[in-house]
Phi, psi and omega in degrees: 000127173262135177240139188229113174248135181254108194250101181222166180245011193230086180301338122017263185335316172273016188244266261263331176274330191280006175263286213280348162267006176288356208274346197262138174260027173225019149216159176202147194313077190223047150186160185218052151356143161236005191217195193237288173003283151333261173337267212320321200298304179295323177303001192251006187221293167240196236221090157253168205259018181198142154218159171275157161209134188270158173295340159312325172288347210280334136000295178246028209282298209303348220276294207304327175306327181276346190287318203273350187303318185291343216236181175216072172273124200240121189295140168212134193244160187249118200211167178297143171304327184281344187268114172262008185267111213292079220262316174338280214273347161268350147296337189049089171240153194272318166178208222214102176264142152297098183317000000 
């Protein structure tokens, strides 16, 4: 099972991802933060083997970078279709999801 938290501040979003990824039966969804707050907190109870992360979040990114440091956690950050600002490689991030 791959667990996956979905860190969005626009719940809309996070309702609509966590439905199309529930349709998959070897990941699932287990934490939906709306906030860096939120996030720092769940990160402290769980181990996902993926996180989303919204450019919102960029705010606590040093907090979140050691938490994920420790893990073998793999980043994907969430971003505007219009933001070209190359966040992969300043994030070390695995990739880039796009609304």
């Amino acid at each position: 099972m791959i667990d996956v938290i979905l860190a969005d501040h626009q719940e809309l979003f996070r309702v609509g991802m966590a439905e199309v990824v529930a349709v998959a039966n070897d990941v699932r969804i287990v934490g939906q933060p709306e906030s860096p707050e939120q996030l720092l907190n769940t990160l402290k109870d769980v181990n996902p083997q993926v996180l989303i992360l919204s450019t919102s979040f960029l705010s606590v990114f040093s907090k979140i970078r050691r938490k994920l440091q420790r893990r073998q956690t793999a980043l994907l950050v969430l971003t505007e279709e219009n933001d070209r600002t190359p966040y992969v490689r300043w994030l070390r991030a695995q990739g880039v999801v796009y609304r």
